[in-house]
Backbone as JSON Lines, residues from 0, in Angstrom:
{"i":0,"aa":"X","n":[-14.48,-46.85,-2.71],"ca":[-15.92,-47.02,-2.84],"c":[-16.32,-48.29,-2.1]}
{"i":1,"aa":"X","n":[-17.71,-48.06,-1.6],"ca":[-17.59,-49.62,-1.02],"c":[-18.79,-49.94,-1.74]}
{"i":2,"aa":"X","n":[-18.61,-51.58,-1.36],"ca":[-19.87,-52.57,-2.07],"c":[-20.93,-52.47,-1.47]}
{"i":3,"aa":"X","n":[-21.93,-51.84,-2.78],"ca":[-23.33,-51.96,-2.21],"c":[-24.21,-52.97,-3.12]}
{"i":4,"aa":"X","n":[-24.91,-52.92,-2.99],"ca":[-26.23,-53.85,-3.48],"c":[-27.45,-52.98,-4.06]}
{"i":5,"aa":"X","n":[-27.84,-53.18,-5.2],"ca":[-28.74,-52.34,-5.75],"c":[-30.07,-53.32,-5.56]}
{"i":6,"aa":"X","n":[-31.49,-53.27,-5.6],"ca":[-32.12,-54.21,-5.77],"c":[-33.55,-53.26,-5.76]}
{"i":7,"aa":"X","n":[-34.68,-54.57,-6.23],"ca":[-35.98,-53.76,-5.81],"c":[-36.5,-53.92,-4.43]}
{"i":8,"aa":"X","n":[-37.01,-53.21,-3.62],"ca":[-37.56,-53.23,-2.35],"c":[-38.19,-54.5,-2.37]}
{"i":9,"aa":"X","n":[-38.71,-54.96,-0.99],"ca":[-40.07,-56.36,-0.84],"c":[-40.82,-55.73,0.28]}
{"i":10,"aa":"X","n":[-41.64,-56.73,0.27],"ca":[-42.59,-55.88,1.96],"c":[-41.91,-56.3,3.16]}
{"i":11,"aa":"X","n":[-40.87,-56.79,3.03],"ca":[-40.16,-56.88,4.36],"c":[-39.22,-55.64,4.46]}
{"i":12,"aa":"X","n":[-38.74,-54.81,3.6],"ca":[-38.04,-53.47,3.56],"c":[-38.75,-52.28,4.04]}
{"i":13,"aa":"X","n":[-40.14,-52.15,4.18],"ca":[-41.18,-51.22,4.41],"c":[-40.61,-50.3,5.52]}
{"i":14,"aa":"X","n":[-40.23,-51.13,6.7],"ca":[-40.1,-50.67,7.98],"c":[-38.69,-49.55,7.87]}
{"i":15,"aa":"X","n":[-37.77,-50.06,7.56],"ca":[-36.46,-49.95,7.25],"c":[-36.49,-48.48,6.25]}
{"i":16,"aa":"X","n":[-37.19,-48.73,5.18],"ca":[-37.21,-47.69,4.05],"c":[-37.92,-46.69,4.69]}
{"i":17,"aa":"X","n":[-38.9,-47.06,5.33],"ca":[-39.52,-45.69,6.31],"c":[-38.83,-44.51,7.27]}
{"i":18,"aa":"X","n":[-37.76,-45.98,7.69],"ca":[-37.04,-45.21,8.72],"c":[-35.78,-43.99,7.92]}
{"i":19,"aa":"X","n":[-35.37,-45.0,6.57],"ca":[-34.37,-44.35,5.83],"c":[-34.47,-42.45,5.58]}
{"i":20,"aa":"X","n":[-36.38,-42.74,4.94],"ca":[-37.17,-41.82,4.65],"c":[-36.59,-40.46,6.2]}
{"i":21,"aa":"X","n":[-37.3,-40.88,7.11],"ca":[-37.19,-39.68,7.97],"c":[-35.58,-39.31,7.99]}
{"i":22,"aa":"X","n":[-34.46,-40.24,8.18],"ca":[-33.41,-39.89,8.95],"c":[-33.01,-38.64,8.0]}
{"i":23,"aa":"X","n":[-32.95,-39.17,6.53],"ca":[-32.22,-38.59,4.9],"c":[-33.24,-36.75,5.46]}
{"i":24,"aa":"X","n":[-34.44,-37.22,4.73],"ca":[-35.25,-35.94,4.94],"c":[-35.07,-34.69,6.09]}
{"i":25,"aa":"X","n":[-34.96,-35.39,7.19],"ca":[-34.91,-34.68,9.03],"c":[-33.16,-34.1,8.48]}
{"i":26,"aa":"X","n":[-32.38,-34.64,8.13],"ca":[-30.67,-34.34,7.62],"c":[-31.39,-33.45,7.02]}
{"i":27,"aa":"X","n":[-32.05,-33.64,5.73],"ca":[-31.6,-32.33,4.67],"c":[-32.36,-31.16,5.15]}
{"i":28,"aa":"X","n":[-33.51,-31.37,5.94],"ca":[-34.08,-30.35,6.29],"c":[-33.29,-29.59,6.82]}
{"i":29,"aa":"X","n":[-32.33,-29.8,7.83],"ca":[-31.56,-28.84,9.02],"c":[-30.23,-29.02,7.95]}
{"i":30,"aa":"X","n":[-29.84,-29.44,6.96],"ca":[-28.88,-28.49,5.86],"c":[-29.26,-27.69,5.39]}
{"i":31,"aa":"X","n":[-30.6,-27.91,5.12],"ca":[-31.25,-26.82,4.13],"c":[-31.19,-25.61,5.05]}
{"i":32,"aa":"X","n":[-31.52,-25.75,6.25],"ca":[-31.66,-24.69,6.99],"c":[-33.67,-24.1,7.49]}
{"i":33,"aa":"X","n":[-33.67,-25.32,7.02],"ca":[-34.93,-25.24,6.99],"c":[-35.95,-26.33,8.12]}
{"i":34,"aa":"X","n":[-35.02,-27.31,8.81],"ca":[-35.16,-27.94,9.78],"c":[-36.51,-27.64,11.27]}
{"i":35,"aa":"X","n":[-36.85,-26.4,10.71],"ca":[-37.86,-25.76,11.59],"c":[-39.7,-26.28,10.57]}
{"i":36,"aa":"X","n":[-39.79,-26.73,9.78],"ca":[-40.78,-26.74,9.33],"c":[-41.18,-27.78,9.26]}
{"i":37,"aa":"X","n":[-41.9,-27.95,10.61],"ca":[-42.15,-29.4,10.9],"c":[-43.33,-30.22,9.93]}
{"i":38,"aa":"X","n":[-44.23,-29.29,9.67],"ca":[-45.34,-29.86,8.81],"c":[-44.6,-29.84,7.36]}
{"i":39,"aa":"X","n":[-43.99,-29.48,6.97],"ca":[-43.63,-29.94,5.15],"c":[-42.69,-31.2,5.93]}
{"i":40,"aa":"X","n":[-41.81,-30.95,6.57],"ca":[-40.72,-31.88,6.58],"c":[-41.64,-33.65,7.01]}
{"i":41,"aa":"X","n":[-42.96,-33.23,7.56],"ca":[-44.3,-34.68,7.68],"c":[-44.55,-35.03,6.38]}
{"i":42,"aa":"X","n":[-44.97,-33.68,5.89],"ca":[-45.71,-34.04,4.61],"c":[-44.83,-34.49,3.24]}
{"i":43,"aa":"X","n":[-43.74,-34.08,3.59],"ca":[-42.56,-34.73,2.8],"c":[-42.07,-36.31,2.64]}
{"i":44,"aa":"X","n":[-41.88,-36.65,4.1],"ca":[-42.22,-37.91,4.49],"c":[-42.76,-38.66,4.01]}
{"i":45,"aa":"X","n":[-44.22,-38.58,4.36],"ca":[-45.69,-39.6,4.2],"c":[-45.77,-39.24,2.23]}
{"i":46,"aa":"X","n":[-45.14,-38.05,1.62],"ca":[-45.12,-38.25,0.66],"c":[-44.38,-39.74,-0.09]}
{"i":47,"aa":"X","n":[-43.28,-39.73,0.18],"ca":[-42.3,-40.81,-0.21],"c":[-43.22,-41.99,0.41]}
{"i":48,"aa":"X","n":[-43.49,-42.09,1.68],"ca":[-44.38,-43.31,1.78],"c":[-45.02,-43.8,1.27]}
{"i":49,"aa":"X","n":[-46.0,-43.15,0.62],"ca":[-47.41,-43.18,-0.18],"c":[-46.69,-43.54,-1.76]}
{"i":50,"aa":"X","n":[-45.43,-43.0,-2.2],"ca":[-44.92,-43.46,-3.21],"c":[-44.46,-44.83,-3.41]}
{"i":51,"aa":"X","n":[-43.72,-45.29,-2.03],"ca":[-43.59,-46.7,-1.62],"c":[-44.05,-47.84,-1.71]}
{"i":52,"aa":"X","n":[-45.43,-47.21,-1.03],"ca":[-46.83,-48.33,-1.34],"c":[-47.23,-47.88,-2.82]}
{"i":53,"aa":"X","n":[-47.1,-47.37,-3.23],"ca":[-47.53,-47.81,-4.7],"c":[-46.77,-48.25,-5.58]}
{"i":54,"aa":"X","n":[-45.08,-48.28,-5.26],"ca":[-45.0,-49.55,-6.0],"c":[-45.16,-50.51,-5.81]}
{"i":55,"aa":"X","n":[-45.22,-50.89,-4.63],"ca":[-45.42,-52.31,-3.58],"c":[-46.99,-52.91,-4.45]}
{"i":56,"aa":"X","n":[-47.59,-51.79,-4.21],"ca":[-48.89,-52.36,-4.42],"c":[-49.55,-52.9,-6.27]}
{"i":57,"aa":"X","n":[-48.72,-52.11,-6.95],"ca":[-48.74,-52.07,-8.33],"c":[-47.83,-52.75,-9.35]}
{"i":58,"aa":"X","n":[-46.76,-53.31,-8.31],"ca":[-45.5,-54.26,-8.37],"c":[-44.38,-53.28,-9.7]}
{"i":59,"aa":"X","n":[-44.2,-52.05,-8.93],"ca":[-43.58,-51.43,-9.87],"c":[-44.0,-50.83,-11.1]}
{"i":60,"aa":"X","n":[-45.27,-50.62,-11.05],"ca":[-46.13,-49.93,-12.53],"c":[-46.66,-48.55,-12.56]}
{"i":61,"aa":"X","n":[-46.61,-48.17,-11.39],"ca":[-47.29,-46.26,-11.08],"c":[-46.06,-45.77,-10.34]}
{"i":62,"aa":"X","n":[-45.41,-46.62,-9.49],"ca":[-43.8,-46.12,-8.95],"c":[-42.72,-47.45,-8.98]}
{"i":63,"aa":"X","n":[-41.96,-46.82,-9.21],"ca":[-40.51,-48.06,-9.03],"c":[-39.6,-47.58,-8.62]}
{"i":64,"aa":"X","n":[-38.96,-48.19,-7.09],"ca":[-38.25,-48.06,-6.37],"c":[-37.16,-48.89,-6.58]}
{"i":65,"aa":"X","n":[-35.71,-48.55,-6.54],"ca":[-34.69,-49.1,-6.07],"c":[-33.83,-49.18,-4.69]}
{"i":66,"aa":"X","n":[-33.49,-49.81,-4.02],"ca":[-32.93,-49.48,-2.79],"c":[-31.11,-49.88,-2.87]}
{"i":67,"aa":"X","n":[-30.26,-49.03,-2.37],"ca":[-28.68,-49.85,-1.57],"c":[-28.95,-50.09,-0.41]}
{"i":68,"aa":"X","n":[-28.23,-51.22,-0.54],"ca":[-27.68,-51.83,0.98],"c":[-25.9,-52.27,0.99]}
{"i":69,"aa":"X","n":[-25.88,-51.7,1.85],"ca":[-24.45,-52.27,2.48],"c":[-24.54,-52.98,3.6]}
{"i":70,"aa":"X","n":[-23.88,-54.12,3.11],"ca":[-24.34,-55.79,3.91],"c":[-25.76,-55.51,3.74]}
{"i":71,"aa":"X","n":[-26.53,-55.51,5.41],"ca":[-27.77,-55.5,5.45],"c":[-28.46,-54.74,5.65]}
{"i":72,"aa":"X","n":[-27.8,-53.43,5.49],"ca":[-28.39,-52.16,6.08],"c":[-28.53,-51.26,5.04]}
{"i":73,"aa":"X","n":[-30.01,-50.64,4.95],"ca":[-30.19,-49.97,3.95],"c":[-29.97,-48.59,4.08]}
{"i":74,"aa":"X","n":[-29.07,-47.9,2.93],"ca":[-28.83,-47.14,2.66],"c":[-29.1,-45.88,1.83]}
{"i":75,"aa":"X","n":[-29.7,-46.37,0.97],"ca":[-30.14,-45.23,0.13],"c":[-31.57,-45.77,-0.95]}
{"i":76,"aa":"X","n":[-32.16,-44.66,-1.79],"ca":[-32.85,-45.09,-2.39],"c":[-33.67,-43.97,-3.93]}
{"i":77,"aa":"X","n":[-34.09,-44.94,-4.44],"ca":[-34.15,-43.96,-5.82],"c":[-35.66,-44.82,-6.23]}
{"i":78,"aa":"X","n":[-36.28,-43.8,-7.36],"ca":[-37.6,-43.96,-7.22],"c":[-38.47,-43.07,-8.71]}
{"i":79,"aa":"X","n":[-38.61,-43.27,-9.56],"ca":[-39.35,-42.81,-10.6],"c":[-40.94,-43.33,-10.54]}
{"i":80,"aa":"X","n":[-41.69,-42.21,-11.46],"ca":[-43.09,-42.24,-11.48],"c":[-43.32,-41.38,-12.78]}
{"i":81,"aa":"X","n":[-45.06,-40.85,-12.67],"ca":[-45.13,-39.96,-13.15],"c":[-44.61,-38.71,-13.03]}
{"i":82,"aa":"X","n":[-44.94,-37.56,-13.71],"ca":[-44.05,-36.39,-13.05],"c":[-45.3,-35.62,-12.06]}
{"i":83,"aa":"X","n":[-44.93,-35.04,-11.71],"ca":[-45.96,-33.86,-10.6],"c":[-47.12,-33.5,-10.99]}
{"i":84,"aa":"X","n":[-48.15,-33.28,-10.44],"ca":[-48.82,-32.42,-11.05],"c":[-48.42,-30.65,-10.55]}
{"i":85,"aa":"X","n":[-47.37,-30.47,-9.62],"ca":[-46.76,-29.62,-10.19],"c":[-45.73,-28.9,-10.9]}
{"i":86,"aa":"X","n":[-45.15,-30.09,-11.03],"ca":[-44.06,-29.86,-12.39],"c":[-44.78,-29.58,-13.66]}
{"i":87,"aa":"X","n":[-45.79,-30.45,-14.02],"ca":[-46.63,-30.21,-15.14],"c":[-47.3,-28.82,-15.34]}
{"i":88,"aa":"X","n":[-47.65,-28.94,-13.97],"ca":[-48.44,-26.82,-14.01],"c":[-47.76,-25.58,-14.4]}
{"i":89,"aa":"X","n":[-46.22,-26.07,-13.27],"ca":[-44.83,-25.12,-13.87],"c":[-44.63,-24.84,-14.99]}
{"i":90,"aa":"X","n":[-44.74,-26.14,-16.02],"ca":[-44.09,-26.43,-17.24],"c":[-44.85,-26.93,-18.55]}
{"i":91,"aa":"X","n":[-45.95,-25.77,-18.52],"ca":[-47.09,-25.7,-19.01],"c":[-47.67,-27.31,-19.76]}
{"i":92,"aa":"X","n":[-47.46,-28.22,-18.84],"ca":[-47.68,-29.96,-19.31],"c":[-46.5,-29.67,-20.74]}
{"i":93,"aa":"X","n":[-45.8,-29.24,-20.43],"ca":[-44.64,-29.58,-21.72],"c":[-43.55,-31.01,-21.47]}
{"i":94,"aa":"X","n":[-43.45,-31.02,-20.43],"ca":[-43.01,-32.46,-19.62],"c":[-43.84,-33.93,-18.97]}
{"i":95,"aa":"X","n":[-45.42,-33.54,-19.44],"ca":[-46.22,-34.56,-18.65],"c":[-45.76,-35.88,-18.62]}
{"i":96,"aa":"X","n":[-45.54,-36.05,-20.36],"ca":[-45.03,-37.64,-20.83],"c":[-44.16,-38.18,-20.09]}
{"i":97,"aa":"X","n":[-43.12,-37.13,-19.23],"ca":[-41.91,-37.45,-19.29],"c":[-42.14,-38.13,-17.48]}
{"i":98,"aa":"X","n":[-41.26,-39.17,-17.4],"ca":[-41.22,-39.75,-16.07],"c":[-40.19,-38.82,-15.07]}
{"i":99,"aa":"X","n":[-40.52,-38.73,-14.18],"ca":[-39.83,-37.86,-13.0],"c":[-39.36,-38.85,-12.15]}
{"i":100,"aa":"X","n":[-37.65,-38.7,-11.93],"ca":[-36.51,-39.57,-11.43],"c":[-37.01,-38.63,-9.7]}
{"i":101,"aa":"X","n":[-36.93,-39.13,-8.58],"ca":[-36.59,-38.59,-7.45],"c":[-36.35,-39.51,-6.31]}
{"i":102,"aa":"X","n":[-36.58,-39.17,-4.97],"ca":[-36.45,-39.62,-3.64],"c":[-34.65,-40.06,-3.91]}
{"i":103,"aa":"X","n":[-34.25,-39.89,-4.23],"ca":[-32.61,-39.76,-4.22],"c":[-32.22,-39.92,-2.93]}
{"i":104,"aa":"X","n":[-32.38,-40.67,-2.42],"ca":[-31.94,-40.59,-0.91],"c":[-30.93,-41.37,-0.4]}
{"i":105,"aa":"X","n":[-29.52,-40.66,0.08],"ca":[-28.68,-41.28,0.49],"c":[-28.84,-41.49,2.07]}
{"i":106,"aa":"X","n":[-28.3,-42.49,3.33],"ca":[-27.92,-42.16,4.65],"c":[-26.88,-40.95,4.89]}
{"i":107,"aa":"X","n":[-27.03,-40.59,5.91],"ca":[-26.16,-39.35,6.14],"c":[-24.72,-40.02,6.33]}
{"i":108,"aa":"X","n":[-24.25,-41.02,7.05],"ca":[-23.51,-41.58,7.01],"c":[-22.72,-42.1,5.48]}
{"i":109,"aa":"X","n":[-23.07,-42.65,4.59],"ca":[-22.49,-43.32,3.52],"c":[-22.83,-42.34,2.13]}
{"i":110,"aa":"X","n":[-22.45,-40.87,2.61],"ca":[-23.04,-39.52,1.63],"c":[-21.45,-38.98,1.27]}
{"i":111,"aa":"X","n":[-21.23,-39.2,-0.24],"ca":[-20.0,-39.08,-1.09],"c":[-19.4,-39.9,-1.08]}
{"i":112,"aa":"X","n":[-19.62,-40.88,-1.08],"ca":[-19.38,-42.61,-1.32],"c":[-19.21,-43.36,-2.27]}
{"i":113,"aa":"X","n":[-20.45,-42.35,-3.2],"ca":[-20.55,-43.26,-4.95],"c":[-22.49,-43.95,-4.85]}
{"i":114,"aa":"X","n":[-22.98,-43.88,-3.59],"ca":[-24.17,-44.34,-3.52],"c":[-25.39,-44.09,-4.52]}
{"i":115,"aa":"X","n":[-25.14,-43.0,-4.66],"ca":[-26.34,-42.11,-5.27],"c":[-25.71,-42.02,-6.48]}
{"i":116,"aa":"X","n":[-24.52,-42.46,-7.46],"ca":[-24.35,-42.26,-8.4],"c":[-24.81,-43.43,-8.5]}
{"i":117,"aa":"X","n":[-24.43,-44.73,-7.88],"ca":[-24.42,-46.5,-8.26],"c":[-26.23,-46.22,-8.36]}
{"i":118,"aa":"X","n":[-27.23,-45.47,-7.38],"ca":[-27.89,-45.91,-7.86],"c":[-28.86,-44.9,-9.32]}
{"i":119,"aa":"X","n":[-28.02,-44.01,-9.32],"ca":[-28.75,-42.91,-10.51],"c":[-27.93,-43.97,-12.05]}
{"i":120,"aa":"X","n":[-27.3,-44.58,-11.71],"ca":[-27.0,-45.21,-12.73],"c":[-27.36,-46.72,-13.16]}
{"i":121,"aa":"X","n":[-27.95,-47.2,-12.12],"ca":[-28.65,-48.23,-12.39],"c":[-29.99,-48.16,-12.71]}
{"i":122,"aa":"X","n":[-30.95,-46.72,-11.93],"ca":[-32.36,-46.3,-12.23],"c":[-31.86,-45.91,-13.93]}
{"i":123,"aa":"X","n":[-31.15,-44.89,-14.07],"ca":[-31.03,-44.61,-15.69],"c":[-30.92,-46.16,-17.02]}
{"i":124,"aa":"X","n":[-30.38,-47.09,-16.13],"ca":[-29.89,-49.11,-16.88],"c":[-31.7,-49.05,-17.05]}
{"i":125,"aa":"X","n":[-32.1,-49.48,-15.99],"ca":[-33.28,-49.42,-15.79],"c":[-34.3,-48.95,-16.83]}
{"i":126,"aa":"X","n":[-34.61,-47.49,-17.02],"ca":[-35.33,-46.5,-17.55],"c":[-34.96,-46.81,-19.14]}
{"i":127,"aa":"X","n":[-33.64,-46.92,-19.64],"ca":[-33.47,-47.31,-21.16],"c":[-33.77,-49.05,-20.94]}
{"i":128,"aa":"X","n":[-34.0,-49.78,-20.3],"ca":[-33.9,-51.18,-20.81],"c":[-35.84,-51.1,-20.93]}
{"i":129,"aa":"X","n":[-36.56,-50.38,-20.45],"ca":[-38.01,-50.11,-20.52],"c":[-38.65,-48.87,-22.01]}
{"i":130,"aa":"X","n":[-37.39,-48.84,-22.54],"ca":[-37.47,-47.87,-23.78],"c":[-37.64,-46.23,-22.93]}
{"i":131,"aa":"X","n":[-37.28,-45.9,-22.28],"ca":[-37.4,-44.44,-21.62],"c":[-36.1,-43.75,-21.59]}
{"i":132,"aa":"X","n":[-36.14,-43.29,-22.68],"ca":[-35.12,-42.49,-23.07],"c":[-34.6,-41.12,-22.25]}
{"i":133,"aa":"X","n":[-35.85,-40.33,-21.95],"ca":[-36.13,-38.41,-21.56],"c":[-36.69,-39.21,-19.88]}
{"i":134,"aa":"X","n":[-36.29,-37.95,-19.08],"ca":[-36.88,-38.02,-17.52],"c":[-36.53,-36.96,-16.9]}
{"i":135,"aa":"X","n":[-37.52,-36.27,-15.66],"ca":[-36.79,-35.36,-15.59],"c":[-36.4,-35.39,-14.2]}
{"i":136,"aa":"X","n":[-35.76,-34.6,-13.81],"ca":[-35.8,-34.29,-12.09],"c":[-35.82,-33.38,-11.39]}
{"i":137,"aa":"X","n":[-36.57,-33.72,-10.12],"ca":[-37.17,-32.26,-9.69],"c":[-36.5,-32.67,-7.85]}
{"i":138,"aa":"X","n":[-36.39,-31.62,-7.71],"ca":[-36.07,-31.0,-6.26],"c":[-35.64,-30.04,-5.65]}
{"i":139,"aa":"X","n":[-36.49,-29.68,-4.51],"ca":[-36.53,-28.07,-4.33],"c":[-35.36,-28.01,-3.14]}
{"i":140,"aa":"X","n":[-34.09,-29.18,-2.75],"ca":[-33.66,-28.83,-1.91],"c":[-31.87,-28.32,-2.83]}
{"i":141,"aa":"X","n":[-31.37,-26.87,-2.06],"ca":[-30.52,-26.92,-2.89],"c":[-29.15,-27.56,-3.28]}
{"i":142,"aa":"X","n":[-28.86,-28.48,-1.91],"ca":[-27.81,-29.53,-2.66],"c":[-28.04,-30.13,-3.54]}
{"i":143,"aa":"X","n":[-29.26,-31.17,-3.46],"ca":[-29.6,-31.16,-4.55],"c":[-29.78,-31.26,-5.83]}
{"i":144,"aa":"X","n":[-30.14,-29.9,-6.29],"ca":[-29.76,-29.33,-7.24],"c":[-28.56,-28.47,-7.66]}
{"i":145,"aa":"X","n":[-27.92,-28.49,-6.73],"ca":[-26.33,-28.3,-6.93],"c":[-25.45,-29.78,-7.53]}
{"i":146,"aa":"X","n":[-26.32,-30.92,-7.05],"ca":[-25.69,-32.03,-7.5],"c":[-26.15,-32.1,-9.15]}
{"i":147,"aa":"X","n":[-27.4,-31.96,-9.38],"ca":[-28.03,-32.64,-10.71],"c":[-27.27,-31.11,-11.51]}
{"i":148,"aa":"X","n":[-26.93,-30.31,-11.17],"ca":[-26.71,-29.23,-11.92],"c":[-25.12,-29.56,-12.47]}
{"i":149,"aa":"X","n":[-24.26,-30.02,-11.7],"ca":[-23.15,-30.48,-12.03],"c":[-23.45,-31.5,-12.58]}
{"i":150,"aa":"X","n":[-23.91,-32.55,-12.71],"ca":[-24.11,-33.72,-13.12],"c":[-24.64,-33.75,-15.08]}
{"i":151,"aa":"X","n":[-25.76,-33.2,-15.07],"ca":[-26.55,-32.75,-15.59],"c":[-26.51,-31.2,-16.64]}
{"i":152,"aa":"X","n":[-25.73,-30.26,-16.27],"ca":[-26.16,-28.8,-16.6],"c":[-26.94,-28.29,-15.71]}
{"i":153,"aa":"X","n":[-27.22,-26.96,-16.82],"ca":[-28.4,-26.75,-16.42],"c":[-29.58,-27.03,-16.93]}
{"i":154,"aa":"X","n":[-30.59,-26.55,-15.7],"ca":[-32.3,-27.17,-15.91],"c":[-32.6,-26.21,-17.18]}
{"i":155,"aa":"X","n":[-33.9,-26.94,-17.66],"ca":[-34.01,-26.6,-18.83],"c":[-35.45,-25.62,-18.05]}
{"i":156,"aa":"X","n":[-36.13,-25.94,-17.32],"ca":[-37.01,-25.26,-16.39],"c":[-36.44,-25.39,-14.78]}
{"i":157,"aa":"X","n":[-36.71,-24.16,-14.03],"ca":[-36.01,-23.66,-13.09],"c":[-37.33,-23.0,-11.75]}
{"i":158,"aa":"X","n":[-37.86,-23.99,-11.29],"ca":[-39.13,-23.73,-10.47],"c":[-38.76,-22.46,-9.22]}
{"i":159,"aa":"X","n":[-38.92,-21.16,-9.12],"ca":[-38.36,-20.48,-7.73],"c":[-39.44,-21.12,-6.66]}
{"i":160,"aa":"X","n":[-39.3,-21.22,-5.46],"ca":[-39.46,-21.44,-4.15],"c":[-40.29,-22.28,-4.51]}
């Protein structure tokens, strides 16, 4: 395993985390097989962005981001909020309360490493040291959810397409 660094983002990471954003996303798209859909794979993007700046802007109170770095290069990143408003629609608001864990994003490079566990396990340190016991997670790509399914079980709700 190698040594990473868990920490919260600053506004000097912006650039960097942006870039993280496309490389991770543009990868899973063309695993997914789905690499042809250029407008979700934008709107996917500028999604996580817009999540970015709001923790930046709210200092961690509507989103909270964690980032790895190895040495100085960032690697991955993890990110809770509210949950969806379409998870909530799915799941007839039976989950609203509940905070939604995502942007799980490893580099393609440093992927089965331990990254994404170091940081699902420091967001989870995190989430109980704030009294947040329940969270859920959502993602429609299927590694994925091949990961949280091993990890995890199974989903207790199961969104198709």
């Amino acid at each position: 395993m190698i040594k990473v660094e868990i920490r919260r983002p600053r506004m000097e990471d912006i650039k960097e985390l942006y870039s993280l954003f496309r490389i991770v996303i543009k990868d899973t798209f063309i695993e997914e097989g789905i690499g042809e859909k250029l407008l979700d794979l934008n709107n996917e993007i500028e999604g996580k962005e817009r999540y970015l700046e709001s923790d930046l802007e709210s200092d961690g109170e509507k989103r909270y981001f964690l980032i790895a770095l190895y040495g100085n290069k960032m690697i991955g990143s993890i990110e809770y909020g509210p949950a969806s408003n379409l998870i909530c629609k799915m799941t007839n608001n039976n989950i609203k309360e509940l905070v939604e864990v995502g942007t799980v994003f490893v580099h393609p490079d440093y992927q089965r490493m331990g990254v994404g566990n170091l940081l699902l396990n420091k967001m989870y340190s995190t989430l109980k040291s704030k009294g947040i016991e329940e969270f859920c997670l959502a993602s429609g790509y299927k590694m994925a959810q091949k990961i949280w399914k091993k990890k995890f079980g199974e989903p207790d709700y199961l969104l198709e397409d």
